[in-house]
Backbone as ProteinMPNN parsed JSONL, in Angstrom:
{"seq_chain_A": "XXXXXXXXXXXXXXXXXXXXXXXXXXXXXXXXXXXXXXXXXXXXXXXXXXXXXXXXXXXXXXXXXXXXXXXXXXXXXXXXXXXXXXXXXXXXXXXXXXXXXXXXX", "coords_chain_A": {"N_chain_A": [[12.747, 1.257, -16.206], [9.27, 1.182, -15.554], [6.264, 2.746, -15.084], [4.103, 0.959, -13.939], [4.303, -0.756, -12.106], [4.294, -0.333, -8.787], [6.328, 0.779, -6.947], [7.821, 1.731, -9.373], [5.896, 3.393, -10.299], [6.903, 5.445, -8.59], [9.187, 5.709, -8.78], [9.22, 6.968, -11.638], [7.602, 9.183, -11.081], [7.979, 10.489, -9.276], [6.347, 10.999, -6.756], [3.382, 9.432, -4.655], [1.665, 6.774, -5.716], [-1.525, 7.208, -6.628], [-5.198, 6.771, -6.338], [-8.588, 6.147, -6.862], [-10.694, 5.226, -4.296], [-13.385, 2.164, -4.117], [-14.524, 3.112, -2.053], [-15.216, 5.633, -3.515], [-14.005, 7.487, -2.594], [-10.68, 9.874, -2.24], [-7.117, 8.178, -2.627], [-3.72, 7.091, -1.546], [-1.036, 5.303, -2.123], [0.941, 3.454, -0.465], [4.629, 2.06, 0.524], [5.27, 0.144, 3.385], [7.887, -1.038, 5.675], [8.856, -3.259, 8.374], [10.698, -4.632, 11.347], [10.041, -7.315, 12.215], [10.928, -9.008, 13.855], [11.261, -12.263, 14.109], [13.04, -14.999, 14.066], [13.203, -16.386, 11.662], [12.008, -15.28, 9.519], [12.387, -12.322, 9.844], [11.928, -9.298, 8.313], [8.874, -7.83, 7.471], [6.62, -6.154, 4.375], [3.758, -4.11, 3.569], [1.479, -2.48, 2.392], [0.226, 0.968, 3.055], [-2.784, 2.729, 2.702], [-3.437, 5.816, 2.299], [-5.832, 7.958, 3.033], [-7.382, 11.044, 1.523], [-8.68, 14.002, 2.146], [-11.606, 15.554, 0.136], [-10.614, 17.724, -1.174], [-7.72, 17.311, -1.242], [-5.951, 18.42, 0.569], [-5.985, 17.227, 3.413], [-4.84, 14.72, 5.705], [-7.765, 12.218, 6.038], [-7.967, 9.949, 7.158], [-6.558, 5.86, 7.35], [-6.203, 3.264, 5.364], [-4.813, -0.253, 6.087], [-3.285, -3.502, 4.365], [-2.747, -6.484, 5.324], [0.357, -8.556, 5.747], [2.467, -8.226, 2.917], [4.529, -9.423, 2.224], [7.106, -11.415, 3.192], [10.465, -11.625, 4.744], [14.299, -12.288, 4.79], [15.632, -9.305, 4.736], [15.292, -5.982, 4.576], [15.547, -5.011, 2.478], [14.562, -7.058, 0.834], [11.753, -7.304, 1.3], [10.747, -4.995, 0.721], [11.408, -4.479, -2.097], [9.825, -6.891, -3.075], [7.006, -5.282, -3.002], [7.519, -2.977, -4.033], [7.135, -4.143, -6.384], [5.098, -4.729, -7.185], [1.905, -4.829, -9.159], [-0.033, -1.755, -11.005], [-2.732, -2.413, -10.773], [-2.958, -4.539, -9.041], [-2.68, -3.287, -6.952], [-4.608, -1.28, -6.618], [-6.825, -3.228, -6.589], [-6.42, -4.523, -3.583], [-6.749, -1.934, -2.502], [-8.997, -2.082, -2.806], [-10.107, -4.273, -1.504], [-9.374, -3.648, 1.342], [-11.219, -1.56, 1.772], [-13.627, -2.697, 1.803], [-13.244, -4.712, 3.806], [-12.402, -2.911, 5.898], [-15.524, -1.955, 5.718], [-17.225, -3.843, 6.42], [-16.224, -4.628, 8.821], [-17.553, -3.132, 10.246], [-20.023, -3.373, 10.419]], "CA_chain_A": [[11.669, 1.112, -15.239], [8.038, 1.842, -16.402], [5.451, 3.625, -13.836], [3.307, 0.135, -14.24], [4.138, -0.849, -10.896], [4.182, 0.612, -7.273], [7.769, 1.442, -6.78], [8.116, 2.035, -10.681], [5.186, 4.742, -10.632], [7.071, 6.725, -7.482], [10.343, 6.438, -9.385], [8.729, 7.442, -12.417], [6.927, 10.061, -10.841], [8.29, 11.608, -7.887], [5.307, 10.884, -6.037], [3.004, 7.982, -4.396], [0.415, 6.326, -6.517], [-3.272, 7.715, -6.273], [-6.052, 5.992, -6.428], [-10.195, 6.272, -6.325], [-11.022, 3.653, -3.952], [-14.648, 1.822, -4.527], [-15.97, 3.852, -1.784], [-15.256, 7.086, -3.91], [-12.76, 8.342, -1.667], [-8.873, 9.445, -2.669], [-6.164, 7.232, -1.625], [-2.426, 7.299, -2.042], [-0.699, 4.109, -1.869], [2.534, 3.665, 0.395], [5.058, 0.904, 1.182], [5.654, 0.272, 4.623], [8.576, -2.164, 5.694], [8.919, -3.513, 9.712], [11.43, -5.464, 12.028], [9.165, -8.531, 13.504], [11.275, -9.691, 15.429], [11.062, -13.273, 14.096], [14.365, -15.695, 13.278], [13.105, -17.106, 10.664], [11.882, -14.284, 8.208], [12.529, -11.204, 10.456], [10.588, -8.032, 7.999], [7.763, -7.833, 6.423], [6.223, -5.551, 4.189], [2.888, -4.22, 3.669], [1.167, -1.311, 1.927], [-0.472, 1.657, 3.683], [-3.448, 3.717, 1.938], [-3.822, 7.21, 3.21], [-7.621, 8.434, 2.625], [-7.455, 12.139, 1.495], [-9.971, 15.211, 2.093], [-11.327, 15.432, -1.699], [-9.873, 19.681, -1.457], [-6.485, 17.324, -1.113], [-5.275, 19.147, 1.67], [-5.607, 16.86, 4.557], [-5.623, 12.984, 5.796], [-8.858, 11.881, 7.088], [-7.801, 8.271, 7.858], [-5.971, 5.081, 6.324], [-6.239, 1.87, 5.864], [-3.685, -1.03, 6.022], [-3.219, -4.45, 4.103], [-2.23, -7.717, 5.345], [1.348, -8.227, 5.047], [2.445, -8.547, 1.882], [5.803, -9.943, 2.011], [8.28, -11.694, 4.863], [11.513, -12.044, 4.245], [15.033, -12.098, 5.19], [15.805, -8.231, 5.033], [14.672, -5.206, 4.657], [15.538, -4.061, 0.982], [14.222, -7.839, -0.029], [10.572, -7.444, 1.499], [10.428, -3.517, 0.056], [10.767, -4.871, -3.465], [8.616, -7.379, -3.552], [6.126, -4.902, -2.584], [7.502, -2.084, -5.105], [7.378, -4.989, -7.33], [2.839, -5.132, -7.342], [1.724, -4.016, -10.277], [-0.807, -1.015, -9.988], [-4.035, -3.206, -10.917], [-3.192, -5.023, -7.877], [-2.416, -2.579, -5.423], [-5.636, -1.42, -6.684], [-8.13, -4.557, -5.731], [-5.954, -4.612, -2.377], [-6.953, -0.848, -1.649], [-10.463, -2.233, -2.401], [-10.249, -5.042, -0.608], [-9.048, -3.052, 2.264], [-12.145, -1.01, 1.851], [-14.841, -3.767, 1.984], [-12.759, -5.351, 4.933], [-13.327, -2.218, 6.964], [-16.935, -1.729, 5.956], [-17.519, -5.134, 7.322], [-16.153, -4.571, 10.431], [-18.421, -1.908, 11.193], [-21.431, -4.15, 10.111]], "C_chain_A": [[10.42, 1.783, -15.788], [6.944, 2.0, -14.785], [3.963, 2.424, -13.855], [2.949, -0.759, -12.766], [4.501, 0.399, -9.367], [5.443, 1.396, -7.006], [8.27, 2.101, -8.246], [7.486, 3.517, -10.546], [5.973, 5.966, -9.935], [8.471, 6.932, -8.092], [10.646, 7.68, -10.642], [8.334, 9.181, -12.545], [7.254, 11.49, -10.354], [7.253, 11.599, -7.257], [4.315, 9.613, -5.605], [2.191, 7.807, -5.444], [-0.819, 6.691, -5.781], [-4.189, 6.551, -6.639], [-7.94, 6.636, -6.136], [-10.602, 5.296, -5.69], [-12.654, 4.01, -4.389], [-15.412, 2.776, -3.433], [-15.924, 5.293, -2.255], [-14.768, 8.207, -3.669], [-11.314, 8.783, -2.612], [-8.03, 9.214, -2.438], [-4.856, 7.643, -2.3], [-2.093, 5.966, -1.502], [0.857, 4.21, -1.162], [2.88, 2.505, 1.208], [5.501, 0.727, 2.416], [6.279, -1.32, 4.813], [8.889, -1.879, 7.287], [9.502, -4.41, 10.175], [10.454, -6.552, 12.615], [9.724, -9.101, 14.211], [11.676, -11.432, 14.901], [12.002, -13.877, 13.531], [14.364, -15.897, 12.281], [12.998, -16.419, 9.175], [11.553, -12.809, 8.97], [11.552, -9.806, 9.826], [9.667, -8.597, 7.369], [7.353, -6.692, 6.235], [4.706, -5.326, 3.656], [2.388, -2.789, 2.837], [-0.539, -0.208, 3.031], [-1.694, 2.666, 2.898], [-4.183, 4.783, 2.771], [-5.048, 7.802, 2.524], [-7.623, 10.196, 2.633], [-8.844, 12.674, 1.304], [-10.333, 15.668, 0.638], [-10.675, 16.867, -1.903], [-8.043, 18.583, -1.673], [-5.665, 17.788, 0.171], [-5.248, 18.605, 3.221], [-5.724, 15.446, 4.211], [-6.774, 13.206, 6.639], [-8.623, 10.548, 7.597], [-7.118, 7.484, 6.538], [-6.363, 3.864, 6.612], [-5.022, 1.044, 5.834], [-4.119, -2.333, 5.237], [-2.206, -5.382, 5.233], [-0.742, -7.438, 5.057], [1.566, -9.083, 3.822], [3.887, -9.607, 1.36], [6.682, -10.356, 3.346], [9.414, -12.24, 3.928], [12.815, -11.903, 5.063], [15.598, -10.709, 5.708], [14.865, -7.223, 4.043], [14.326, -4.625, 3.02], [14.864, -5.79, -0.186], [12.761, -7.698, -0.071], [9.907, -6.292, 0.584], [10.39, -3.502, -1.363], [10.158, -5.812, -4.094], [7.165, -6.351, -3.379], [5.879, -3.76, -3.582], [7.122, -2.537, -6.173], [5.74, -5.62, -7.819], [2.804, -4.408, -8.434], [-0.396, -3.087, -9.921], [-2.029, -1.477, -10.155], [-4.358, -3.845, -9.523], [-3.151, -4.405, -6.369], [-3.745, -2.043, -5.411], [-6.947, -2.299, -6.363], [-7.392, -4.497, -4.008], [-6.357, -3.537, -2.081], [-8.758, -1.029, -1.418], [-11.173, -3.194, -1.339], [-10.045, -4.593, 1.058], [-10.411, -2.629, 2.801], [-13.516, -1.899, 2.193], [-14.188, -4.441, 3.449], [-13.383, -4.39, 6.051], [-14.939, -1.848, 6.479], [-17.656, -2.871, 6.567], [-17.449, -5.336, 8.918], [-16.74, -3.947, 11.222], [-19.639, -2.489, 10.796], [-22.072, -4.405, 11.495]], "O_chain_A": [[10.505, 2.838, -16.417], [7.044, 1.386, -13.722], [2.84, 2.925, -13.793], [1.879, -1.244, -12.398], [4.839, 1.577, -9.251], [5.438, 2.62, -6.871], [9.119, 2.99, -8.194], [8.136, 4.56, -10.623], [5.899, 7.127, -10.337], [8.999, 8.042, -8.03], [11.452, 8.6, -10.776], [8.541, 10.031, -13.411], [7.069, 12.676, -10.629], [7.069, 12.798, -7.044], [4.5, 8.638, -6.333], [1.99, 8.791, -6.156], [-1.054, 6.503, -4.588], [-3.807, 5.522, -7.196], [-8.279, 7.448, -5.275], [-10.95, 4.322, -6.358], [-13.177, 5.065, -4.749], [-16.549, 3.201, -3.635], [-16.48, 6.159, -1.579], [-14.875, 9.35, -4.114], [-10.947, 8.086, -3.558], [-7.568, 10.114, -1.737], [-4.789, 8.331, -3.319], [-2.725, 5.491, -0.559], [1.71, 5.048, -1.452], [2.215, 1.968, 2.094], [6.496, 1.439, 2.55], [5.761, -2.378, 4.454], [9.133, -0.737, 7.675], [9.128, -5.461, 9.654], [10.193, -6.362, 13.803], [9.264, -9.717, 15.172], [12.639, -11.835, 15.553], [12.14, -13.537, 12.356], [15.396, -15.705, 11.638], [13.549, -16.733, 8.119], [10.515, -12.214, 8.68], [10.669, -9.291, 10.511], [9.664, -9.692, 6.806], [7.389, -5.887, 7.166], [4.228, -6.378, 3.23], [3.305, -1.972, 2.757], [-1.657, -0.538, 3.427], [-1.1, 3.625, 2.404], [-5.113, 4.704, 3.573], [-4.995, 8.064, 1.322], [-7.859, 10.717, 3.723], [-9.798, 12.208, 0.682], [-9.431, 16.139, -0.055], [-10.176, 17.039, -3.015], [-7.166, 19.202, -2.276], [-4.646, 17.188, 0.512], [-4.699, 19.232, 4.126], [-6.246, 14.912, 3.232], [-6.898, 13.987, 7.583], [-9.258, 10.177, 8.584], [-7.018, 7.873, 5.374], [-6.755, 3.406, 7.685], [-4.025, 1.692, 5.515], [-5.337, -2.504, 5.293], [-1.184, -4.986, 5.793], [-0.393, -6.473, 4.377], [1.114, -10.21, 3.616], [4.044, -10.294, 0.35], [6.843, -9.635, 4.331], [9.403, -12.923, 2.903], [12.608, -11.374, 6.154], [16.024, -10.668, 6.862], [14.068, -7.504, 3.148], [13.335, -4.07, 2.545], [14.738, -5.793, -1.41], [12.231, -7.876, -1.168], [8.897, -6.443, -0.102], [9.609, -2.766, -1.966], [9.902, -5.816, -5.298], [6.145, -6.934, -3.745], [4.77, -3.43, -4.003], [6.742, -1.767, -7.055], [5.4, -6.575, -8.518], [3.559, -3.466, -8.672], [-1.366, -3.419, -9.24], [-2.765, -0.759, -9.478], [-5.44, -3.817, -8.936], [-3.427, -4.796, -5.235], [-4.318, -2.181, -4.33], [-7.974, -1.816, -5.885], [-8.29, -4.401, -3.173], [-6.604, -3.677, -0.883], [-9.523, -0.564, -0.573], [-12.193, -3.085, -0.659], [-10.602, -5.266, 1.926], [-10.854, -3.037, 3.874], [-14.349, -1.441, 2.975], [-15.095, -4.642, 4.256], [-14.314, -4.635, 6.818], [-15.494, -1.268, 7.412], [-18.693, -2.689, 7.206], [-18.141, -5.86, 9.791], [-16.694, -3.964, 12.452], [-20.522, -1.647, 10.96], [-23.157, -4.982, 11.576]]}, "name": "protein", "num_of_chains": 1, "seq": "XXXXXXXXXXXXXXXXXXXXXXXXXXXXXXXXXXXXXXXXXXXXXXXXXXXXXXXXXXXXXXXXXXXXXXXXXXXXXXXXXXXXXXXXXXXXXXXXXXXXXXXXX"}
């Protein structure tokens, strides 16, 4: 396993993936997997980016993506999601970021 993707880096690591988002902030990246409820493709997963105080020492807020994955169960949705490589979890934390600055337009 190489620390190239999302679930790779935290195995790799022992820790989430960081990030500088575009607005200059510091993010941590984190997979989040959920029951929907729905017959057909019941979880989905999605990635959460927690917006740290630049000292490190607290959250100030997060954002969320889109989901990223639906699927049958739980351990199938969680590695497609471990399974992003970190370029992309990267444009998605930016994309995140331009999404909410829009909304506050």
């Amino acid at each position: 396993m190489t620390d190239t993707t999302l679930g790779g880096y935290t195995a790799v690591h022992g820790r989430a993936a960081a990030f500088e988002g575009s607005d200059g902030q510091p993010y941590t990246a984190a997979a989040e997997v959920e029951h929907e409820g729905s017959a057909e493709q019941p979880w989905a997963a999605y990635l959460v980016f927690l917006r740290w105080a630049e000292s490190g020492g607290a959250i100030m807020g997060h954002l969320e993506t889109e989901n990223l994955a639906d699927g049958d169960s739980e351990s199938e949705v969680r590695e497609a999601v471990d399974a992003l490589p970190l370029q992309r979890v990267r444009a998605l934390l930016d994309e995140a970021i331009a999404r909410k600055a829009r909304d506050f337009e």
